[in-house]
N, C-alpha and C positions, 0 to 999 in steps of 0.2 A: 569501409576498407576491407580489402578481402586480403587473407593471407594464405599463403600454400606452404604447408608444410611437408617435406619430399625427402625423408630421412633413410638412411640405410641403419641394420644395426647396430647395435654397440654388441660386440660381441662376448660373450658370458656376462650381461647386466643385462642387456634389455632387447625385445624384437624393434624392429622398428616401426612398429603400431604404438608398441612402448613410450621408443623415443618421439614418435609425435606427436602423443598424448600431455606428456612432460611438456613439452615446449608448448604448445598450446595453454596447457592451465598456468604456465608461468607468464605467458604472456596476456593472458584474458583478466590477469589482475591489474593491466594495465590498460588493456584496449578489451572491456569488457560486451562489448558490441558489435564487435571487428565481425565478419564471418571468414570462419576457418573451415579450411579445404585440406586433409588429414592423406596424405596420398603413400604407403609403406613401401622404401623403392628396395629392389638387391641388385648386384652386378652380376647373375647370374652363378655365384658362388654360394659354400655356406648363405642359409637366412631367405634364398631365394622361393622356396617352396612356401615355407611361413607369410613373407611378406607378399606374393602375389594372390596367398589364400587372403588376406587378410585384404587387399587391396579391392579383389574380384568379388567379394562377400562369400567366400568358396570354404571349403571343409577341408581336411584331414581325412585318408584312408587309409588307414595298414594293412598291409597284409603281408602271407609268411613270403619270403623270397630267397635264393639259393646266394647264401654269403660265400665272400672270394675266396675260401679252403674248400667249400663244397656242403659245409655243414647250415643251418639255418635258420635265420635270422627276421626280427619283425622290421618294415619299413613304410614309413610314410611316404602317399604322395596328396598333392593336393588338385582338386579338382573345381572349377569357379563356378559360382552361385547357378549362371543360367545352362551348366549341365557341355559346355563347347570345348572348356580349354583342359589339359591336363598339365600340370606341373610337376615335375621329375626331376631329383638331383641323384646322380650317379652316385655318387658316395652314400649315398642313405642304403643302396644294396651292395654294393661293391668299393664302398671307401676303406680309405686306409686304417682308419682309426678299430677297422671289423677283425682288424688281423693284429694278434699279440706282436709285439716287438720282434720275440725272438723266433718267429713263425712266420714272418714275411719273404715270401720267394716269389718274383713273379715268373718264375719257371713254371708254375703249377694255380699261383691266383687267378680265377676267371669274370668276367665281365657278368654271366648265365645271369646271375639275378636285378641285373638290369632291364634285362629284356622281360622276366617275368613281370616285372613292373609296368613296363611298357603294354603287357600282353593285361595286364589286368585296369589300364584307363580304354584297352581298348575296346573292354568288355562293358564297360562303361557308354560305349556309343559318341564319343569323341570325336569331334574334327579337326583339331591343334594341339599339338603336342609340345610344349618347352622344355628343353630337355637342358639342363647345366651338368657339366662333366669334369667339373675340378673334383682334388681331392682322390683321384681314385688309387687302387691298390694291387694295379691290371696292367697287364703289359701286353694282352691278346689280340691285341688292333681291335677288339671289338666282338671278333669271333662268337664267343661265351654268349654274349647279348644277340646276336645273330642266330643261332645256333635254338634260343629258346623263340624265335620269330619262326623257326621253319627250316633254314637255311643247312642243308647237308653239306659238310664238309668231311669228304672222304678218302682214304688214304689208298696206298697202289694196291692192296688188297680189296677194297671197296666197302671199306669199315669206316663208320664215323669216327672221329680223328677224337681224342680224350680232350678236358679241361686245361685252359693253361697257356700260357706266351709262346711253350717250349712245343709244344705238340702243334704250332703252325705250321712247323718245317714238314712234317709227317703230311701236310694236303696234297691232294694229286690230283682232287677235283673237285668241283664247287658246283651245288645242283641249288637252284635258286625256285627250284618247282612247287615245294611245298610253302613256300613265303607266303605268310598268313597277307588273304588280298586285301583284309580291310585296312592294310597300309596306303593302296593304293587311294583309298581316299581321306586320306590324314596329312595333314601339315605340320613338318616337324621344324622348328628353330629351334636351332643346337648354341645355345650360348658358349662361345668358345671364343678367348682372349688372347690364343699366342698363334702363331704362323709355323710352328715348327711341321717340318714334312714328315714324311712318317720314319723314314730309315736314313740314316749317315748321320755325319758328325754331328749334326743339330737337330738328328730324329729321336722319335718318342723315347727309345731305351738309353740312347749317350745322356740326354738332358733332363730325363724323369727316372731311368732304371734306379741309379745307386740309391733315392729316397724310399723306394719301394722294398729296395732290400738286395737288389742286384750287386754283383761283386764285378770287376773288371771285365773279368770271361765271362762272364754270365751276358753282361751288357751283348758282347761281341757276338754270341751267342744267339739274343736274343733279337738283335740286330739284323742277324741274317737269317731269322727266321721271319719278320714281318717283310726284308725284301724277296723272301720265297712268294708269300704270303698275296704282298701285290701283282707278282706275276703271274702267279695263277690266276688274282681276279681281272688281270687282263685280257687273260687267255679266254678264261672262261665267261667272265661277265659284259668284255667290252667296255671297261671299265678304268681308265687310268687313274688311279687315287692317290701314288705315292708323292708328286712334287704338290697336289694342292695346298695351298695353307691352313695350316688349322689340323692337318691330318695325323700329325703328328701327337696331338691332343689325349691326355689321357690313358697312355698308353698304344695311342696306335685308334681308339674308339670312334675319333673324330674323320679319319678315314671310313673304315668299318661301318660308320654311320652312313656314309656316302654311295652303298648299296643297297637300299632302300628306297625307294619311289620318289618322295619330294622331301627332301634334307635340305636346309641351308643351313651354313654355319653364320653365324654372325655374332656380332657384339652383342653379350651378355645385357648391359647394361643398357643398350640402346632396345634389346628384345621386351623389355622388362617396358622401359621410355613407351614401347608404344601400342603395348597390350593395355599398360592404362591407361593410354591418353593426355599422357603429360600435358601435351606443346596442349592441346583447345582446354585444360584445365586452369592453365597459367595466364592466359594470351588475354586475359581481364585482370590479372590478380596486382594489385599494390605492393608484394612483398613478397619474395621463395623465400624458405630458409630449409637447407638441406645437411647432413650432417654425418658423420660416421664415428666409429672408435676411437682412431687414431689417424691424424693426418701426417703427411709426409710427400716427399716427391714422389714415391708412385703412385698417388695419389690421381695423378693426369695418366696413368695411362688404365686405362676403364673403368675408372673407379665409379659411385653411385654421383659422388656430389659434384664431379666435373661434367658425369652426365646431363645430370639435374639442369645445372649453371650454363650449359651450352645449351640446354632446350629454350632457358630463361631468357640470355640474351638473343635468341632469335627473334623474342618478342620483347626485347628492352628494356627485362624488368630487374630492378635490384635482387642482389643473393647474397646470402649473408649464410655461414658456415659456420655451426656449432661442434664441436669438437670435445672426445673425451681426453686425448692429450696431444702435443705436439711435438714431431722431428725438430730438427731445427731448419731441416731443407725444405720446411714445406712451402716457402715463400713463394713458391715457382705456384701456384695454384693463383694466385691472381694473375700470372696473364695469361689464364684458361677460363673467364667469366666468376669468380669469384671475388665479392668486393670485401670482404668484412670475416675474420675467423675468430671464434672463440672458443679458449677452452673453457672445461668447466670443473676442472677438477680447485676446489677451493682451500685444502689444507692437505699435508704430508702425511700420508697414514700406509697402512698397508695393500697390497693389492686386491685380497679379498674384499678389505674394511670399503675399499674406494670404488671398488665393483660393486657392492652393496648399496651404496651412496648415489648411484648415478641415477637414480629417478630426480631426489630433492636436487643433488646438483644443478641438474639440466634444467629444472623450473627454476632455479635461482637464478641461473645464469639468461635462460631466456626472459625473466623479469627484468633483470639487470640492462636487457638490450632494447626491450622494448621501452622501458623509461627513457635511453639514450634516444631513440627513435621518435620518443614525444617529446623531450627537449627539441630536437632539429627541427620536427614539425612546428613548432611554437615560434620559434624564432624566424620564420619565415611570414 
């Protein structure tokens, strides 16, 4: 019997090499013969650098990079075993979490040490680049990160333009001559989950500024600096970026991206589906079982384990969904290939106590499933 185990993490308890380790040793006390297929999935969010390192048989690099006030900061990326792919999550150099509370303005946060990130997988000698951009702290359309690729952005004086969301409005003109060319032979997938455009009522600064730190005027502000922002790059790059979807991303970055050689933005979770090879790992297996933190009804929309469950049933294979707790709404996940959800939380305790707990849980609870799974097998 072959099993595939295709987990995302549980997030502050376990990576999800973690969580598939768990579930395997709890289930091998049951099917101790089974062969398990151990596959660490992310949705392109938090966790995704870790699990494709761990998936690709790949490592951890840090190095210094320019955090979103300007000051500087160490960040991981991952790069996979045979030396191809680079894994990059935006927020490891320009996340939210880099900037104190009461010090967040994305009038002045910049994207810059993203790009140095970028600029050191490509030092590396890389062909693909996954790039995940949740989480950020940046409202520069991307600028910052551009700006450390090469990319002059200079104002009616013919001075490069300063760091910052606010200092977009100051471009007059955009010289794309020095863009470092070993872009041009790089493949970037941008794991990016929302459709928002880059400016108006449901662009990057209305629907992301105020988490950032933005105040009403600010938004407004900062709003009509990324529509200065794309008229320039139409001007000058031939480049229409503001209605496509996805461009809004991030602050504006998922556009911004979009001047760069060979960009696609696509589903995180499906970018992830198919660098490992999901579907021909599955397309033999007896059994997925794929899992995350916490399920709930957003759950179906790009989450790891509805990914998982739609690779599964395109080969008609049972899925079965481990869980560390549940909404109440999450029932909507079975009619998106999910047959079977389990929590695993087993007694009332505290949240640390219970985040602590989640390794023994998770083998409790995947013994618990697999015993069920040998009763049915028996009675047939």
């Amino acid at each position: 019997m072959k099993i595939v185990i295709a987990p995302d993490s549980f997030k502050e308890s376990l990576t999800a090499l973690e969580v598939a380790q768990a579930i395997e040793n709890g289930f091998k006390k049951i099917y101790p013969n089974a062969d398990y297929v151990k596959v660490p999935m992310a949705d392109g969010g938090e966790g995704t650098v870790q699990s494709l390192a761990d998936a690709l048989q790949g490592k951890l690099i840090s190095v210094e990079v320019t955090a979103p006030l300007g000051n500087k900061t160490q960040a991981d990326f991952a790069i996979s075993g045979d030396g191809k792919i680079a894994i990059i999550e935006m927020a490891a150099a320009s996340g939210l979490h880099l900037v104190p509370i009461e010090k967040r303005n994305p009038y002045y946060t910049t994207s810059y040490g993203t790009g140095e990130l970028i600029n050191a997988a490509l030092d590396l000698g890389v062909s693909q680049i996954i790039l995940g951009i949740g989480g950020s702290a940046t409202n520069d359309g991307g600028v910052g990160m551009l700006q450390a690729l090469g990319i002059k952005f200079k104002d009616a004086q013919g001075k490069e333009i300063g760091l910052g969301g606010l200092a977009l409005q100051q471009i007059a003109h955009i010289d794309t001559a020095h863009l470092d060319q070993r872009l041009t032979q790089v493949q970037f997938n941008v794991a990016c989950d929302v459709n928002n455009p880059l400016y108006g009522e449901k662009g990057a600064s209305a629907t992301f500024g105020p988490q950032k730190g933005a105040t009403p005027e600010m938004v407004q502000q900062l709003d009509q600096a990324l529509l200065h922002f794309s008229r320039i790059v139409e001007r000058d790059c031939g480049k229409r970026i503001a209605e496509r979807p996805g461009s809004g991303a991030a602050g504006g970055m998922g556009g911004g991206l979009l001047l760069l050689p060979q960009v696609q933005l696509k589903s995180g979770v499906q970018i992830v589906i198919d660098t490992v090879n999901l579907a021909e790992i599955i397309k033999d297996a007896d059994l997925v079982i794929t899992g995350e933190g916490r399920m709930d009804s957003q759950t179906i929309h790009g989450k790891t384990p509805i990914g998982v469950a739609k690779t599964a049933k395109l080969a008609n294979k049972p899925v079965i969904a481990i869980t560390g707790c549940l909404r109440e709404d999450y029932e909507v996940v079975y009619e998106h290939g999910i047959d079977a959800v389990f929590p695993i939380i087993r007694q009332l305790d505290s949240l640390p106590e219970i985040l602590a707990q989640g390794r023994q849980n998770l083998e409790s609870t995947a013994q618990n499933i697999a015993r069920m799974h040998l009763l049915v097998q028996r009675s047939h």
